[in-house]
N, C-alpha and C positions, 0 to 999 in steps of 0.2 A: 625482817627475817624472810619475807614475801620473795624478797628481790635478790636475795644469797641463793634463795634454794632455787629460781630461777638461773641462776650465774651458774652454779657448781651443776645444776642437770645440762646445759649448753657444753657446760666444760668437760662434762664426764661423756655426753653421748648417751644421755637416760634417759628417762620419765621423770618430769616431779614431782610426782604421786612417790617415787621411788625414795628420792633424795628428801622428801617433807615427811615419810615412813621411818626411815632412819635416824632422822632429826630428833624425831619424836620420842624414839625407842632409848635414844642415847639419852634425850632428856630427861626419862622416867629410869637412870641409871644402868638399862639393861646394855651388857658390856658386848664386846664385837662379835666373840665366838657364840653366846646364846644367839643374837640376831640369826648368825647368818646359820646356823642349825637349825632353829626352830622358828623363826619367823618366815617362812620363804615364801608365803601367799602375801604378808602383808609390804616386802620388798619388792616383790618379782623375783626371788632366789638369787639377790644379788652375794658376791661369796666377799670371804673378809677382807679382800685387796682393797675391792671396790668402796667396801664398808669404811674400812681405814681410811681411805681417800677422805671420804666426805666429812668423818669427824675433824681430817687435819685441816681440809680447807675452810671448814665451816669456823674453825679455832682462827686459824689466820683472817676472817673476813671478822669474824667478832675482836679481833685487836683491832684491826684496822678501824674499827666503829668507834670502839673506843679513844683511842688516840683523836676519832675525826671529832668527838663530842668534847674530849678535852680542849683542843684546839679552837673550836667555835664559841668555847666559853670562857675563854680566854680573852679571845679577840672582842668579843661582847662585851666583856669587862673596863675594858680596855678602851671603847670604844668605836675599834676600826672597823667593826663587821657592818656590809652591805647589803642587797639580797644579790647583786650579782659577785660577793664574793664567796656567800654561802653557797647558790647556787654552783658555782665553781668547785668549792671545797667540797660536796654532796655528792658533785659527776666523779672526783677521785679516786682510781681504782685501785690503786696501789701505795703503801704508805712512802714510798720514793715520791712519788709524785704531789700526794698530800703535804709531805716536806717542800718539796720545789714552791709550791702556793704561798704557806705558809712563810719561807725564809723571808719575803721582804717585812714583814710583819712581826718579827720573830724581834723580842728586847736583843738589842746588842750592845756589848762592850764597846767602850769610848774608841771609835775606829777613826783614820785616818779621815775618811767622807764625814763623820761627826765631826770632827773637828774642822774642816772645813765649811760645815752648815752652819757652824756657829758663827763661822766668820762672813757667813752671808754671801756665800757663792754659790748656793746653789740657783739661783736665776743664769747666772753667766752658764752653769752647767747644762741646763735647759737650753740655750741657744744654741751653745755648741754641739749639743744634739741633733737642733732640725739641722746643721750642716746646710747652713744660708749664707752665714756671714764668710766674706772675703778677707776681711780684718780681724782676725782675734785677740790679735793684742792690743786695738786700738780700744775695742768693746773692754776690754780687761781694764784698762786704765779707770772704766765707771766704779769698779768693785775696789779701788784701793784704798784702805782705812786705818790707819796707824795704829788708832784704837784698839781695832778689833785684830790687829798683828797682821794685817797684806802690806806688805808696804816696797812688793816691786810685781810688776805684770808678770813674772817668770811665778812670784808667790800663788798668783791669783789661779792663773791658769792650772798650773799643777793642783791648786787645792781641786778648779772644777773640776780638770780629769780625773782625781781619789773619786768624785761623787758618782761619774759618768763611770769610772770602773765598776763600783758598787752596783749603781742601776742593772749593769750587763750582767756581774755576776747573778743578779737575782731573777731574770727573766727568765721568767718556766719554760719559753719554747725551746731559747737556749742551751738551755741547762739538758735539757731532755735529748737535746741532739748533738752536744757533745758526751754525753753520757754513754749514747747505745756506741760513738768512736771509739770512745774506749774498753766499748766492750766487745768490741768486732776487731779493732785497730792495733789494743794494746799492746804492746809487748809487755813481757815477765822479764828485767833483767835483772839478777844477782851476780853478786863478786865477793869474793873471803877481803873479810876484816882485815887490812893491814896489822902483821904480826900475830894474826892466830890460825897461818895456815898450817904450822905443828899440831896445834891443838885442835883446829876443825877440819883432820885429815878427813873424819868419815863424813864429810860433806864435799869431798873435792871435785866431786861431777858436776856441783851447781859454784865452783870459784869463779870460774866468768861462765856462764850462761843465759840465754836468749833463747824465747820462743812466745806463741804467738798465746793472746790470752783466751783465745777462740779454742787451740789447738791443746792444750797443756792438760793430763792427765790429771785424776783428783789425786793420785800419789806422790808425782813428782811436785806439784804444786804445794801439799802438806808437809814436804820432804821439804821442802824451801824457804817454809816458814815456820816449821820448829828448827832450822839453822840457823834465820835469822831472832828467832826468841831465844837462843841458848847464846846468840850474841857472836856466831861463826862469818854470817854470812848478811849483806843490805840487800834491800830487796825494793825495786822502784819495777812499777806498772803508769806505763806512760805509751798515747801513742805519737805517731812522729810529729813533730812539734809545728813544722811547715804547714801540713794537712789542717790541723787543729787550730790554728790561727786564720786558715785560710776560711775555712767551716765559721769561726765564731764572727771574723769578720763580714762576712756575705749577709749576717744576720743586723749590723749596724752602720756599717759604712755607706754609703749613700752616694757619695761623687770624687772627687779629685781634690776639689779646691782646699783651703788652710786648714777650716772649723775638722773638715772630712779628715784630714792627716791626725788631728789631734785625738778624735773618737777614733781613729784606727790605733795612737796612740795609748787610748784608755783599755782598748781589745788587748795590746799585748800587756799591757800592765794586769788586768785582768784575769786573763789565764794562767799567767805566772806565778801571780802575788794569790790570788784567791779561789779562782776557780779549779784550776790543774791539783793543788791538792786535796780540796774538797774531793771531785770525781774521781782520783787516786784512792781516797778514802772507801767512795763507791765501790769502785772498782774492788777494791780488796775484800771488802765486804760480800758482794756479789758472788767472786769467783770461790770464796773462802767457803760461801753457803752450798754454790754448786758440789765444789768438791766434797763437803760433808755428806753432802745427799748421796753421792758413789760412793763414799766411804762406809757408812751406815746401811746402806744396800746391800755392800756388800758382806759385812760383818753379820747382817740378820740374818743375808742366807746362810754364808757358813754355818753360825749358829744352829736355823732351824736344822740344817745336816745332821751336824752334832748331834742338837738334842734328839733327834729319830732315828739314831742311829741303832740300828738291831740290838735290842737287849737280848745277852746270852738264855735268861730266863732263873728261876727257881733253881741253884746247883749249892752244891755243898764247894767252898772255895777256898783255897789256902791262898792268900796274897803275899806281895813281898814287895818291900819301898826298899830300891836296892841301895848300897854306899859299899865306898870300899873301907876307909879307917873307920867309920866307926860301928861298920858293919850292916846286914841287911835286917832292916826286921821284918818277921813273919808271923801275919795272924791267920786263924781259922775261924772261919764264919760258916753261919747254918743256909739251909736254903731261904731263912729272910734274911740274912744279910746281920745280925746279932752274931756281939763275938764271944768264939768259946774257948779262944786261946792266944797268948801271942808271947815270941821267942824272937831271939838275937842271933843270927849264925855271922860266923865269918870266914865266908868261904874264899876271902878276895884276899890281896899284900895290905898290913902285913904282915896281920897276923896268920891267912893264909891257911886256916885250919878246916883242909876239905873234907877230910874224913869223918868228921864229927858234926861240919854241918851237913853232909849226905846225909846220916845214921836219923840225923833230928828229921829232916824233912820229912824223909821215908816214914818214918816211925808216924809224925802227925797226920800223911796222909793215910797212914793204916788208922789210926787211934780214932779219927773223924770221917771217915770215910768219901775221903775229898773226890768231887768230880771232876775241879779243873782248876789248874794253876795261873794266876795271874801277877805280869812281874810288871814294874812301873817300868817306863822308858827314859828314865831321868839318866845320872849317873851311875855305871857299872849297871846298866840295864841291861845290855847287851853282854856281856861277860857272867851276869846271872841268870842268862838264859841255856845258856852254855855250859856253867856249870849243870842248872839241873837236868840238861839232857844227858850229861854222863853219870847219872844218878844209876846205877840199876835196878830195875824193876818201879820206875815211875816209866815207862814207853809206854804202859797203856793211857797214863794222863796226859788229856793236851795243854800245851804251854802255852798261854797269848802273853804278847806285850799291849799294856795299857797305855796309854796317852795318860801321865798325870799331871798336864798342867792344870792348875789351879788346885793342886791337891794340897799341897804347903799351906794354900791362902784358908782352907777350908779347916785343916786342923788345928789354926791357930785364930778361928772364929769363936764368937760367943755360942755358935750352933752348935761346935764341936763339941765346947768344954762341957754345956749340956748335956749331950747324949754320952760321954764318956768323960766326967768327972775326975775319975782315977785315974788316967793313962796320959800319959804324955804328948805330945805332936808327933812323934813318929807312927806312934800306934795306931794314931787318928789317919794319919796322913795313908799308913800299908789298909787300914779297914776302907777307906773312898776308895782307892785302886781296885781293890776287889769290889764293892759293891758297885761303880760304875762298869765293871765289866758285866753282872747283872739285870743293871736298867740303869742306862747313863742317863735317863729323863730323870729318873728320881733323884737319884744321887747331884746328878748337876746345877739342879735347882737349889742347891742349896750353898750356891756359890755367885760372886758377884759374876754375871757374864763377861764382863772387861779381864777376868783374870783367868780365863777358862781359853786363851791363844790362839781363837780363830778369827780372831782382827786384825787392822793395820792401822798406825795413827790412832790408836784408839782415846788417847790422853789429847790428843788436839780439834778433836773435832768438838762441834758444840753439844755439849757434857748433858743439856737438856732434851734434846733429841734424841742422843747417842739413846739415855737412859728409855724415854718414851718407847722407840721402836724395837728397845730390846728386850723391854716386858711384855710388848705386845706379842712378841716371838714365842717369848716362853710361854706365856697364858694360849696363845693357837697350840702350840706344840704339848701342852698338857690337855689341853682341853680335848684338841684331837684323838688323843689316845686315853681318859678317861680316868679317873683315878680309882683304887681300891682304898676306899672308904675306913677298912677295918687296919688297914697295914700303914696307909701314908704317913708320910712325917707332917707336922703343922709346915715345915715350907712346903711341901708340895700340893698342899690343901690351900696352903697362901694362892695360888697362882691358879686354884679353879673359880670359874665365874661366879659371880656374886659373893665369891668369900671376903677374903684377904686376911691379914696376920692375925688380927682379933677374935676373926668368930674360926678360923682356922685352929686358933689354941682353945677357943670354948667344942669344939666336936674335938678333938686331944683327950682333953680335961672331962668330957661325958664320959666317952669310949673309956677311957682308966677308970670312972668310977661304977661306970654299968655296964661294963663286959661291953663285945662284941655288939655294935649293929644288928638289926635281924631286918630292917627292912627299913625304907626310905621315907616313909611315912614318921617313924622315930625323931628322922631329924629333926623334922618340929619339936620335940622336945627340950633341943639344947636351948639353952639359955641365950637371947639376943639372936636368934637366926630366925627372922621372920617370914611371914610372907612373900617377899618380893626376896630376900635372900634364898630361899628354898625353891621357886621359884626357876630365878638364874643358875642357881648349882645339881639342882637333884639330878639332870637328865646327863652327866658328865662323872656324876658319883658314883661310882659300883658298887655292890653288896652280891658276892658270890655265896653261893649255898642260906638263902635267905629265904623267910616267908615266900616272897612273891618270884617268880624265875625271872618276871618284866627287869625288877631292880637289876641284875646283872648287866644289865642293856642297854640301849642308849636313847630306845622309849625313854620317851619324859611321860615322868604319872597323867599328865593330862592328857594324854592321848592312853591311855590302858582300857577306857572304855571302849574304846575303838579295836584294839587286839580280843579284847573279851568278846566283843560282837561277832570279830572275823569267825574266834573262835567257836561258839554258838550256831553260826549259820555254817558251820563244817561239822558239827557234831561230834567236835573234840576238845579235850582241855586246854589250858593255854600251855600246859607244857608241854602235850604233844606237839603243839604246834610251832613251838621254838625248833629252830634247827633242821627244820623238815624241808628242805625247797621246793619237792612233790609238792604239798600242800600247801604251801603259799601259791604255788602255780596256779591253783583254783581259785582264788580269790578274787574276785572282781573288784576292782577299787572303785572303782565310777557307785557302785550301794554304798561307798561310804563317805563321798563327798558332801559337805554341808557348808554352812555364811564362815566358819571359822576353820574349818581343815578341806585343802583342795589337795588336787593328786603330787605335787611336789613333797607336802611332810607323808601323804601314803606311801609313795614311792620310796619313802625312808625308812619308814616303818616296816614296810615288806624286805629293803634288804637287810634290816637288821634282822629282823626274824628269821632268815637264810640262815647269818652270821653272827650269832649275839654278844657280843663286846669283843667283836673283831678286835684285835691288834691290827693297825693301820701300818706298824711297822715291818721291816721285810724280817724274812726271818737269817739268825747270827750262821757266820761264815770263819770258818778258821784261818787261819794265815800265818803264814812262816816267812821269817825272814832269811837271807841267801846266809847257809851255816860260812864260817869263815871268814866274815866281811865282817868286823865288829868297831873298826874307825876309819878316819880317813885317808891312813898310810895303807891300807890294804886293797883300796880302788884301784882301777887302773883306766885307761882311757878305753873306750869303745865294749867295757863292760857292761852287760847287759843284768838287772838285778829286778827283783820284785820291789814293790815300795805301797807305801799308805798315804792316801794325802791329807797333809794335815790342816795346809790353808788355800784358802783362791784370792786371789790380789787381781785388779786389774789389769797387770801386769806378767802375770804367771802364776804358775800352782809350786807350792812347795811342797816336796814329798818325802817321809821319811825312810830309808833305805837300812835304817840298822847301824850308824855307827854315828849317834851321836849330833848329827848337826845334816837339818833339812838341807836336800837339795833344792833347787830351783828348775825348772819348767819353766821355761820363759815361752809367753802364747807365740811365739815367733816357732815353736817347737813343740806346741801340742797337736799338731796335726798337720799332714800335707797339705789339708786346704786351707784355705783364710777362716782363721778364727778371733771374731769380734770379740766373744766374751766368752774368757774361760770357765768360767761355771754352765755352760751349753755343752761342753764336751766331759767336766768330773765333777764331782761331789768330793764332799769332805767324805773323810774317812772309805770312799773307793779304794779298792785294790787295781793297782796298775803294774806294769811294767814298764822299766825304762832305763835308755843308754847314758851312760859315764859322757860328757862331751867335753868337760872340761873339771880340772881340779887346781885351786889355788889355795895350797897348805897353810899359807902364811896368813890372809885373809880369813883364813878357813868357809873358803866360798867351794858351792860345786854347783857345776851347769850339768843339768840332765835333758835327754831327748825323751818324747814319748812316738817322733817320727821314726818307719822303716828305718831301715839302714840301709 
């Protein structure tokens, strides 16, 4: 363990006071966001990136352990282990390389080189290696044995070369230097399947393509191999074959003469037959793993967007999942987001009945005293936007369009059928639309992230990851902004530290049967939230208008003694002293340093006392989209429109403009200057402007600018 947390502090650029603090904390269960909030004396205030870092690496160096102890007790078993093979296997740093050691040692299938060592050639294989003899075939004529089935010198020799291939292929130095060839060398070439270039039209950019395996984006690359898994498109990573031969040879050949021609003979046999799709193998695996990592990077951030994106706040909401045949439905929800009403209009073809759905609206919004209208941006989004601005007498209500992907996925969940038993998926589906225009952090949580549309490739990348980094996401992005104790749903209590689904539904199940929360102290009551549970959750919990004012805030109880003190040596209560920033001004933190709290958690404590249960989020922004523009017949080129973005790709930002079907921003077009990565110039859900550059009806593609004109 000594010698991991030495590796990961080299690697990180730490302390390993830092990296063995960590280590620590993870293994007495406390999860990433407690760490990096309330431990910041015993890290050095390292924050969650860093955190994150150390638990993945420290995950990858403990497979690797294990894998090296499987492997050493194998070979033990077996026999073959040495000390200088162990020692060998021990210096391994990587589990590629651990395999390289391993493969000549590794039980194999009855292989060609087997089959020639039975026949008792491998001594002549040995000669032909030191690359002495003049004669090879003379030498070959001692190994022929009827018996044992040699029975011409062309048998003998080719069985030696199967063995001298073998040997080449398993030679670690080898192995390891055509390896990084191909991964600096390779090219990426795909071509469509003879007869399914009808059927693998929307792959026809990669039907013959070539590029380098250095150079090749993590999209284009995942783009190439869900083509060739749906069976469109072969896909070969190879580098030039000349080079590669040249490289393996330089490592065995040794002179000119016969024996030499023969082992240069075994070199190409080698590469070809064993070695080239082995590191092919590599290779795909490699670049498959890069590209997840930009894939996943970039799906997190989208996400973390997402999920902080300004919640409108506490409003009284009428929402609406729009359709045109079977109509829109519309519910009214209170300011917690509980419904107190829902209705069917059809305002659209073909049945077309505007009058009647105006009178209904109007009427709900009078009847509940709605303060802001939310419509999905699904189908007939834009057209029901439209209609209800020619409503008269809702102009005082503002209208947003919602993003509702993954709203479908949500009301045809087990979460759903829960909280509304009686109501069908429509109704479920128009209540998330409204209540994610409220607080998209709550509401979203309670959706798988893969189905919530700010991904790419999200179905191909590796599914255990994908999942890791996108809980990680959500637990920071709740955890950052804190939950209210008395209101949450058990998913969104799922996702505060130290919980998780279980004792999430046991503080549910208290709160229903003993009223309201009054103070954070209680939670010890619930059933199974212990110690170390309470713990990691209280300082992330909220309890508004409660016993203590600290609960409210992002004080952890263990530090309250410490606010009481402040408080005491100011000659005020602690309530005066929430909120005040005069008075925190006066506080000297250095009188309240001690072996367990330094100025890092004071300095935390004093701003929250400024700001007590800040929202970390910015505050909600209205937006309208360009009236008249409602699909893609109505664009025109050099059209200039507002838009929302809804994704960032490594590639370009797709933005939605109001009719239906994101445009594209290709980074080639976010900006006059050179831009690496487009999430450095927008966020999800920004408001932007930007130009028409191009429209393809038929594809239903459109190219937008966010440059001058």
């Amino acid at each position: 363990m000594s010698d991991h947390i030495k590796k990961i502090a080299v690697e990180l650029s730490i302390d390993e006071k830092q990296v063995s603090a960590v280590v620590e904390l993870l293994n007495q269960d406390a999860t990433i966001p407690f760490i990096a909030r309330y431990r910041k004396e015993v890290t050095g205030s390292l924050d969650e990136v860093v955190i994150t870092e150390i638990r993945n690496r420290m995950d990858r160096l403990l497979l690797l352990e294990k894998r090296r102890e499987a492997i050493l007790s194998a070979m033990e078993e077996r026999g073959q282990l040495t000390d200088e093979i162990r020692e060998n296997m021990e210096a391994a740093e990587t589990l590629t390389e651990l395999e390289d050691l391993y493969l000549p040692f590794r039980p194999k299938r009855r292989t060609r080189a087997t089959i020639a060592r039975e026949k008792g050639l491998e001594p002549l294989a040995e000669i032909l290696l030191k690359q002495e003899e003049e004669n090879p075939a003379g030498i070959a004529e001692r190994f022929l044995d009827k018996e044992k089935g040699v029975t011409s010198v062309e048998e003998a020799l080719n069985g030696a070369k199967d063995i001298v291939a073998e040997r080449i292929n398993e030679e670690q130095e080898a192995r390891k230097a055509l390896r990084e060839l191909f991964l600096t060398q390779g090219i990426i070439r795909s071509h469509v399947i003879k007869g399914k270039e009808n059927e693998g039209i929307k792959y026809k950019d990669y039907f013959n393509w070539e590029e380098s395996i250095k150079s090749i984006p993590s999209h284009r690359l995942l783009a190439i191999r869900r083509g060739e898994k749906e069976m469109f498109l072969s896909l070969r990573i190879l580098p030039p074959e000349d080079i590669a031969l040249s490289l393996l040879e330089s490592f065995f050949v040794k002179g000119i003469n016969p024996s030499s021609l023969i082992v240069k003979e075994a070199c190409q046999d080698c590469y070809k037959r064993l070695m080239a799709p082995s590191l092919e193998n590599d290779a795909r695996l490699i670049s498959k793993e890069r590209a997840d990592r930009v894939a996943i990077e970039v799906f997190s951030e989208n996400l973390r967007q997402l999920l902080l994106f300004p919640p409108l706040g506490q409003k009284r909401i009428l929402a609406i999942d729009p359709g045109f045949r079977t109509g829109c439905k519309m519910v009214c929800l209170d300011n917690q987001g509980n419904l107190l009403q829902h209705d069917t209009i059809y305002p659209h073809p073909p049945q077309e009945d505007i009058e009647s759905a105006g009178k209904l609206v109007l009427k709900r919004c009078l009847e509940f005293n709605i303060e802001c209208i939310a419509v999905g941006n699904g189908t007939a989004g834009r057209e029901t936007e439209a209609f209800l601005h020619s409503i008269e007498g809702l102009s005082q209500i503002p209208i947003v369009m919602v993003n509702e992907s993954g709203a479908s996925v949500y009301s045809a969940s087990e979460v759903a059928r829960k909280e509304f038993p009686d109501q069908d998926v429509t109704v479920r589906g128009a209540v998330s639309i409204g209540r994610r225009l409220m607080d998209p952090l709550a509401e979203l949580v309670k959706i798988d992230p893969k189905s919530i549309g700010v991904g790419q490739y999200q179905h191909d990348v590796d599914q255990a990851e994908l999942k890791k980094s996108l809980d990680d996401v959500v637990m920071s992005c709740v955890n950052s902004v804190g939950v209210e104790v008395n209101t949450a749903s058990k998913e969104l209590l799922s996702y505060v530290s130290g919980l998780g689904p279980q004792l999430a539904q046991a503080i549910v199940d208290y709160r229903s049967q003993n009223g309201p929360f009054r103070s954070r102290e209680q939670l010890k009551k619930v059933p199974r939230l212990g110690p170390k549970a309470f713990e990691q959750s209280a300082g992330f919990l909220r309890i508004r208008n409660g016993e203590n004012p600290l609960d409210a805030s992002a004080v952890h109880p263990e530090s309250y003694y410490i606010v009481e003190q402040m408080a005491t040596d100011l000659g005020v209560s602690i309530t005066e002293l929430i909120g005040k920033s005069d008075l925190a001004e006066k506080v000297n933190l250095n009188n309240y340093v001690n072996d367990m709290v330094g100025l890092p958690t004071l300095q935390d404590i004093l701003a929250e006392l400024s700001k007590p249960g800040r929202d970390p989020r910015q505050h909600f922004e209205f937006f309208q989209f360009a009236h008249g523009i409602n699909s893609i017949e109505d664009l025109e080129i050099e059209m200039k429109l507002p838009g929302v973005v809804t994704n960032i790709t490594a590639f370009g930002v797709f933005v939605d403009i109001g009719v239906h079907q994101d445009g594209l921003v290709h980074i080639s077009q976010l900006s006059q200057k050179y831009v690496k990565n487009p999430a450095e110039v927008v966020k999800v859900h920004q408001k932007v402007m930007v130009r028409v550059i191009g429209i393809d009806q038929q594809r239903k593609r459109i190219s937008l600018s966010m440059k001058d004109s």
